[in-house]
VMD Tcl script that draws the C-alpha trace (Angstrom):
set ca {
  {-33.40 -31.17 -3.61}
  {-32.58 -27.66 -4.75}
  {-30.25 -27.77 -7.84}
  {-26.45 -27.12 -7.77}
  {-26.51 -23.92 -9.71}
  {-29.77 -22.38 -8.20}
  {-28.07 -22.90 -4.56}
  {-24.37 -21.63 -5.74}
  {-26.41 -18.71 -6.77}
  {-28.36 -17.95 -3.76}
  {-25.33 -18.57 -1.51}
  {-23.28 -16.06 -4.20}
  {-25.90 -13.40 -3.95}
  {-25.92 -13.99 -0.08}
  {-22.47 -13.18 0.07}
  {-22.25 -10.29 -2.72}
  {-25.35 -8.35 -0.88}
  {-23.52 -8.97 2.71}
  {-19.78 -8.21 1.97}
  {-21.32 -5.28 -0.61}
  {-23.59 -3.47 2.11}
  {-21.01 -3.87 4.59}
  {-18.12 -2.03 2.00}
  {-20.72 0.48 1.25}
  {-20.71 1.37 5.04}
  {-17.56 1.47 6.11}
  {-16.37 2.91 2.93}
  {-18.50 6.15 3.40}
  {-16.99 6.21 7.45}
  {-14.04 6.15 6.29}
  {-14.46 8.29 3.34}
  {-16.03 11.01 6.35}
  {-13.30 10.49 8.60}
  {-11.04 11.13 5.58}
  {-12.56 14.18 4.19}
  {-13.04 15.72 8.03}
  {-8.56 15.45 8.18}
  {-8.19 16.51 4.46}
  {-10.47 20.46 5.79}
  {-7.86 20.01 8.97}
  {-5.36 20.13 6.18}
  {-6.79 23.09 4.35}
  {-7.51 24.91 6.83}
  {-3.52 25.10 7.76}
  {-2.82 25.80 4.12}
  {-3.63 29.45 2.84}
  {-5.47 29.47 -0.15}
  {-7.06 25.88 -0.18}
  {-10.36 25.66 -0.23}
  {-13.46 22.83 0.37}
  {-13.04 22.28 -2.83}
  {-9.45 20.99 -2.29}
  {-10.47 18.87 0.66}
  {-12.65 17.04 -1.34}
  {-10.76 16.46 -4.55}
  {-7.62 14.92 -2.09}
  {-10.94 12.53 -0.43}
  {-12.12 11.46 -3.65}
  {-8.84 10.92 -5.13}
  {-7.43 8.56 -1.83}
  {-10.89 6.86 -1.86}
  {-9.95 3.82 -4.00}
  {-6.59 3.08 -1.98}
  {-8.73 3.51 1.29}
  {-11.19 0.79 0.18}
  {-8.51 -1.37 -0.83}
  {-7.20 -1.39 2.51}
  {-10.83 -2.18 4.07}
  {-11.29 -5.10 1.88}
  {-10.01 -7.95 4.29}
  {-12.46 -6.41 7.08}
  {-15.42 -6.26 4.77}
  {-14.95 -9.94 3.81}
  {-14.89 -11.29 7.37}
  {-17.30 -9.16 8.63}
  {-19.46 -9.40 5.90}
  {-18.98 -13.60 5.89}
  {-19.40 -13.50 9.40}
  {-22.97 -11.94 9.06}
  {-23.91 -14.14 6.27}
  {-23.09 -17.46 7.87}
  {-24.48 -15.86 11.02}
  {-27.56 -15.03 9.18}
  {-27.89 -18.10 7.46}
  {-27.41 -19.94 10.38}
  {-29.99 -18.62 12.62}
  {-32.70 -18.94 9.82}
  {-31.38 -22.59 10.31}
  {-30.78 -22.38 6.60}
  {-26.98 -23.94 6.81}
  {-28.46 -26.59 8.92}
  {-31.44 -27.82 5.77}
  {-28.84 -27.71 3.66}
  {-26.50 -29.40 6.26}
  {-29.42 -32.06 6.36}
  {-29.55 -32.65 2.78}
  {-25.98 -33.75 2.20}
  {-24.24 -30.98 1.33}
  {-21.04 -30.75 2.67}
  {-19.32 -27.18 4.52}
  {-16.97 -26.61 1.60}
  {-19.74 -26.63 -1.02}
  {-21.79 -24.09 1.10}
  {-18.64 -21.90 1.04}
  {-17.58 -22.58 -2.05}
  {-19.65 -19.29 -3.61}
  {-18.20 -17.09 -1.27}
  {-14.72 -18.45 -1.33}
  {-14.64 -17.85 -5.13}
  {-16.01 -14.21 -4.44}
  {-13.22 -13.58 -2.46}
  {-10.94 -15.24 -4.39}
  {-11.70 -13.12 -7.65}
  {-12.19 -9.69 -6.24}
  {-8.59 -10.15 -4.42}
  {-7.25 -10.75 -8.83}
  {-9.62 -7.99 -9.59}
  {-8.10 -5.89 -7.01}
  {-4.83 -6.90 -8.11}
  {-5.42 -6.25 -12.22}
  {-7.90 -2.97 -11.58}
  {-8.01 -1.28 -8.60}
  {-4.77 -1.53 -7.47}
  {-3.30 0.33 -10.63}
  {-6.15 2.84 -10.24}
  {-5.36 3.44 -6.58}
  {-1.83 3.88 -6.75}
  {-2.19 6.43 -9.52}
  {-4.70 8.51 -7.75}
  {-3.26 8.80 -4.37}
  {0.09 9.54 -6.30}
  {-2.00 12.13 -7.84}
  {-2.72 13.36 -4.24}
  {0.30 13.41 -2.98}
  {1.53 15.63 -5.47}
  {-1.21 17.85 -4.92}
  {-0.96 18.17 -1.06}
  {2.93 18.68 -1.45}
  {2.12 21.35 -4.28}
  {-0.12 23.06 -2.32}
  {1.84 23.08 0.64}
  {4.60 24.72 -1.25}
  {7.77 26.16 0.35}
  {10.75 23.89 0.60}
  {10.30 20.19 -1.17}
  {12.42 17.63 -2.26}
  {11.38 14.85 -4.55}
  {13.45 11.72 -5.76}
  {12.42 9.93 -8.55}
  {14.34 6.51 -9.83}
  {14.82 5.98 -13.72}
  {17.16 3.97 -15.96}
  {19.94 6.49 -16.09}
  {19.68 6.99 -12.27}
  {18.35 9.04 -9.39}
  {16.90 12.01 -10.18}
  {15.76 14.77 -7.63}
  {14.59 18.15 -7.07}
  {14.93 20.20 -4.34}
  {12.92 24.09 -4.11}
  {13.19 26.19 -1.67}
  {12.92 30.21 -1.28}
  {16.57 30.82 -2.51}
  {16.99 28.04 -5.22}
  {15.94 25.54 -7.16}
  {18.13 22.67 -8.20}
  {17.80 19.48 -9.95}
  {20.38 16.57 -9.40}
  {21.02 13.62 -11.80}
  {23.73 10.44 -9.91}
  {23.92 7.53 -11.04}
  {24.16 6.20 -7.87}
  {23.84 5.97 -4.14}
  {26.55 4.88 -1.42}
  {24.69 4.46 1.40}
  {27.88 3.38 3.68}
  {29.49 6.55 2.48}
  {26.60 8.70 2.25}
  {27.30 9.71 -1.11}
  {26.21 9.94 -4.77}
  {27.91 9.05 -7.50}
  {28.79 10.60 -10.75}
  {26.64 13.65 -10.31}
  {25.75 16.54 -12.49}
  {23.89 19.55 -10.96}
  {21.60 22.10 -12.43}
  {21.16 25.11 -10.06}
  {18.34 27.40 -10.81}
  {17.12 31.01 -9.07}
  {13.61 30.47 -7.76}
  {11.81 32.29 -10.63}
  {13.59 29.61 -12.69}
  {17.40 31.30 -14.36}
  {19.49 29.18 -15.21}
  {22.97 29.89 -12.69}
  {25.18 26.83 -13.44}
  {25.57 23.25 -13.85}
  {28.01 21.56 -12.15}
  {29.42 17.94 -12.98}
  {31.46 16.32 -10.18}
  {32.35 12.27 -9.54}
  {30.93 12.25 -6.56}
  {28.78 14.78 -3.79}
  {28.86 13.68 -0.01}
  {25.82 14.87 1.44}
  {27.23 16.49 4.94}
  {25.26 18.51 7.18}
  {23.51 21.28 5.51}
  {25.84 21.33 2.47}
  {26.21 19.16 -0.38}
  {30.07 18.53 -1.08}
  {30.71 17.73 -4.53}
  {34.12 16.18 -5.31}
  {36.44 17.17 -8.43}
  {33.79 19.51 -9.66}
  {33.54 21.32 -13.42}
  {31.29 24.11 -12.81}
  {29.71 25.57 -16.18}
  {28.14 29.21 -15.79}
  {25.97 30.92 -18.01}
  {28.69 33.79 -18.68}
  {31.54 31.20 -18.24}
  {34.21 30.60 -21.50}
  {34.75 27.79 -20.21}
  {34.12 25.04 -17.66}
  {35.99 26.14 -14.38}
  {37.67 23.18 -12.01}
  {37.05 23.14 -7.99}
  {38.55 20.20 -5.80}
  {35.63 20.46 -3.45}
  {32.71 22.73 -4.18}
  {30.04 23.12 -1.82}
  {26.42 23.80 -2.32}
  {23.79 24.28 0.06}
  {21.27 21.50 0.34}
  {18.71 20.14 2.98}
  {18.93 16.79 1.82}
  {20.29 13.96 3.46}
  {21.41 10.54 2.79}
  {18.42 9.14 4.79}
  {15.40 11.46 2.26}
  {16.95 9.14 -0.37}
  {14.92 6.88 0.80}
  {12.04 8.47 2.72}
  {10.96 10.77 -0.13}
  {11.36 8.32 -2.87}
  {7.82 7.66 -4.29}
  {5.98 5.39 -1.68}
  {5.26 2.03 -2.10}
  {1.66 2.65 -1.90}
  {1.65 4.79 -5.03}
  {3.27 2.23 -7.20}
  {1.48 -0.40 -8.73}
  {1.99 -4.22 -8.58}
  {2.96 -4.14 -12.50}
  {5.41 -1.51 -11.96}
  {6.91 -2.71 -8.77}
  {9.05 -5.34 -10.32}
  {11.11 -2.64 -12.31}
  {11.02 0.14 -9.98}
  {12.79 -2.42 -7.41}
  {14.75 -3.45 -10.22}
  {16.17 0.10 -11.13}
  {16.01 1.62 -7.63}
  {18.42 -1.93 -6.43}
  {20.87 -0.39 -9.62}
  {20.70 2.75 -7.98}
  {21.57 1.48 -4.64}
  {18.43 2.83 -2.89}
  {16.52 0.21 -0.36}
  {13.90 -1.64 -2.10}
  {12.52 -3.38 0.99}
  {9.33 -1.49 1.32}
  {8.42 -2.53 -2.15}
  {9.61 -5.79 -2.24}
  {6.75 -6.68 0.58}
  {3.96 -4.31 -1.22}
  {4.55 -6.60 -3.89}
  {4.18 -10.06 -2.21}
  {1.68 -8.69 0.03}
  {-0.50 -7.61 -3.04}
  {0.36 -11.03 -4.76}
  {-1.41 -12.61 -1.70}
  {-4.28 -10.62 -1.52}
  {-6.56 -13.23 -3.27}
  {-5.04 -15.54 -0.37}
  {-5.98 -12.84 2.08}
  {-9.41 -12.22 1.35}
  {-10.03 -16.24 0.71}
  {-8.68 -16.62 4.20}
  {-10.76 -14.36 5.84}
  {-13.93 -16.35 4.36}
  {-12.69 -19.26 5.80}
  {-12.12 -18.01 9.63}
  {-15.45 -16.33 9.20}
  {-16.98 -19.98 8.12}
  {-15.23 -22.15 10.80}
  {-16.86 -19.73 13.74}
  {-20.48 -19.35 12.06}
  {-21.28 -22.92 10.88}
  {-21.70 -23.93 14.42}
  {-25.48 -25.82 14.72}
  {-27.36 -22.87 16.51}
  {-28.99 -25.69 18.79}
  {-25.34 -26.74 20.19}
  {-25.21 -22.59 21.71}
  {-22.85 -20.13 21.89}
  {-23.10 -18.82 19.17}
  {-22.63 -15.28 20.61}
  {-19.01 -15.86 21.64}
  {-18.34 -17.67 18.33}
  {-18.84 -14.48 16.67}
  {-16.91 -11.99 18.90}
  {-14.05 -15.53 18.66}
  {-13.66 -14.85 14.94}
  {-13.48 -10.85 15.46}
  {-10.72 -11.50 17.54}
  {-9.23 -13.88 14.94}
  {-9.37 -11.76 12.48}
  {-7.77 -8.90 14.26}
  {-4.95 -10.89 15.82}
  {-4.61 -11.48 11.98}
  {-4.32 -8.32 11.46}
  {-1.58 -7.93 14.30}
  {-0.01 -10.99 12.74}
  {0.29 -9.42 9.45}
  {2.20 -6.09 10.99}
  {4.40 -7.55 13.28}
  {5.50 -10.42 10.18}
  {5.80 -6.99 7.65}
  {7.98 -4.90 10.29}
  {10.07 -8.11 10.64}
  {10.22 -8.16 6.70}
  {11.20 -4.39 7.00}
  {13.85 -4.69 9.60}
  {15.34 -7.77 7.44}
  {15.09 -10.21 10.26}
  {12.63 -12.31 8.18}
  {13.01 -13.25 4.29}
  {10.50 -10.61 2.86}
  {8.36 -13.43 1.14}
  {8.00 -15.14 3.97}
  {7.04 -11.77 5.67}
  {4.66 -11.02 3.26}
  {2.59 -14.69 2.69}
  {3.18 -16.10 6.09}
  {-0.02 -13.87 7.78}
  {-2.55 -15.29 4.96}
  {-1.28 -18.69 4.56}
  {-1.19 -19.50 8.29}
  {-4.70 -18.10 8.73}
  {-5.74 -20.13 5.91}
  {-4.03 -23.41 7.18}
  {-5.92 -22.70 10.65}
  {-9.13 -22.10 9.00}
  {-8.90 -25.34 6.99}
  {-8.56 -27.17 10.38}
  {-10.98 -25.46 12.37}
  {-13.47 -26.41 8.94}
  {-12.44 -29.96 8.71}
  {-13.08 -30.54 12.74}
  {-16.78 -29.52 12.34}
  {-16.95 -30.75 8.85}
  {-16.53 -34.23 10.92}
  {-18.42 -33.54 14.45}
}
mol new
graphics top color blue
foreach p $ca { graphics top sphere $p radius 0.5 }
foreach p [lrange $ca 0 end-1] q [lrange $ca 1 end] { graphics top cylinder $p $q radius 0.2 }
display resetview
């Protein structure tokens, strides 16, 4: 009888060469299809280059992998078992007394640690390069921009355009109201002179103006600070880019997402979004375990019993009506109909609860 470790080795090796091959390929599709929009984009921008193309494609790479990672693990488990099975492998080792959730075990534990890895390295990695990016795509697009960014003393943003550049400081947002709160304003000319800051208790963000209450406006030839009731500035902001252009959740890694939730709740700004990229991160290991498990209960089928064909294109299926599963539950999560947890770990652990069944039904016939 082949030895315990020698067999959790071969089956480990099985699974690393299957679900590795299989990343390898669809990362350098995706990686094509990726780098074929990025020249769409250059070519639109004047100035950018091939060059550019490919530095925004090698910088999103790791945050498009991440995202393939459930597919490669069920695809990749499906042709393993699959393989295994038709070399009637599974069904010697069936024969000897081994039971389904030892033969799965290596793989499950595969899956299992590359969803912490992702979570402790690539993740962090990701995030910071496609935030890199970003910031490069909206740099080279120049023009007009606005960018909110969330700290401990409050919002911060910046809007440029053609005739000014201005940089806002509130300390917070009133959505119902549409309104900031204690707000000091530094308005620049677009080669970047100073023209005047302008400290009011509150600006109401109305139409193409920004209408900031019992201003003190401070000019660079000014005495002294000069009072306005209302003073309006012109501003294409609105109370909706507050929180459109706030960073994405993508670009914001699991260890940060705690207190960027944390100070963008203080600041009144939704925190949805990022409340569900961190669950659904937390439950990648639960994900990618899950996915092992569906691809398992439709390949351990004896190849004598048949059907093996429309076993295979069965677990496809599953796992894409997982991945329906998993949008529908996060745009519930996002429209606040569902608890965001639940939202976020309900996809995974219901697939793995399936699984489990599906496993302990051949496990006894």
């Amino acid at each position: 009888m082949t030895p315990p470790a020698t067999l959790f080795r071969y089956m480990a090796a099985r699974s690393i060469a299957a679900i590795g091959g299989l990343l390898l390929i669809l990362a350098c599709l995706i990686l094509l299809i990726d780098l074929i929009e990025n020249l769409r984009f250059v070519g639109k921008t004047e100035g950018a280059g091939f060059g550019l193309a490919v530095s925004l494609t090698l910088l999103r790479a790791p945050s498009l992998a991440q995202a393939l990672f459930p597919f490669v693990f069920l695809f990749g488990s499906i042709w393993m078992f699959y393989q295994l099975n038709k070399r009637s492998e599974l069904s010697v080792m069936r024969s000897a007394g081994l039971s389904i959730w030892r033969l799965l075990g290596p793989a499950a534990l595969i899956a299992a640690l590359t969803g912490f890895f992702i979570i402790a390295v690539i993740d962090p990695v990701s995030s910071r390069m496609l935030s890199y990016a970003e910031a490069l795509k909206l740099q080279t697009r120049g023009g007009e921009s606005s960018l909110v960014k969330v700290f401990r003393d409050g919002i911060w943003l910046r809007q440029q355009s053609d005739n000014a550049h201005v940089i806002i400081n509130a300390g917070s947002h009133d959505r119902t109201r549409a309104a900031l709160n204690d707000v000091t304003v530094w308005r620049f000319t677009p080669d970047n002179k100073f023209v005047e800051r302008i400290d009011a208790r509150d600006a109401v963000l109305s139409g193409a103006t920004m209408e900031l209450n019992e201003a003190q406006i401070t000019a660079l030839d000014d005495d002294r600070p000069r009072s306005a009731p209302v003073y309006a500035i012109p501003t294409t902001l609105t109370s909706a880019d507050l929180g459109e252009r706030v960073q994405a959740p993508e670009t914001v890694s699991l260890w940060r997402l705690p207190r960027f939730i944390a100070l963008a709740e203080t600041a009144g700004l939704p925190t949805v979004r990022y409340q569900i990229r961190f669950h659904d991160l937390c439950s990648t290991p639960l994900k990618l375990l899950a996915m092992v498990l569906i691809a398992a209960a439709f390949s351990m089928r004896p190849m004598r019993l048949g059907g093996q064909a429309q076993l295979v294109v069965l677990s496809i299926g599953a796992g894409f009506a997982l991945y329906m599963l998993s949008e529908i539950s996060t745009a519930l999560g996002e429209s606040e109909i569902a608890p965001v947890a639940l939202a976020a770990w309900a996809p995974a652990v219901i697939a793995s609860l399936i699984a489990i069944s599906a496993l302990l039904h051949v496990e006894e016939g």
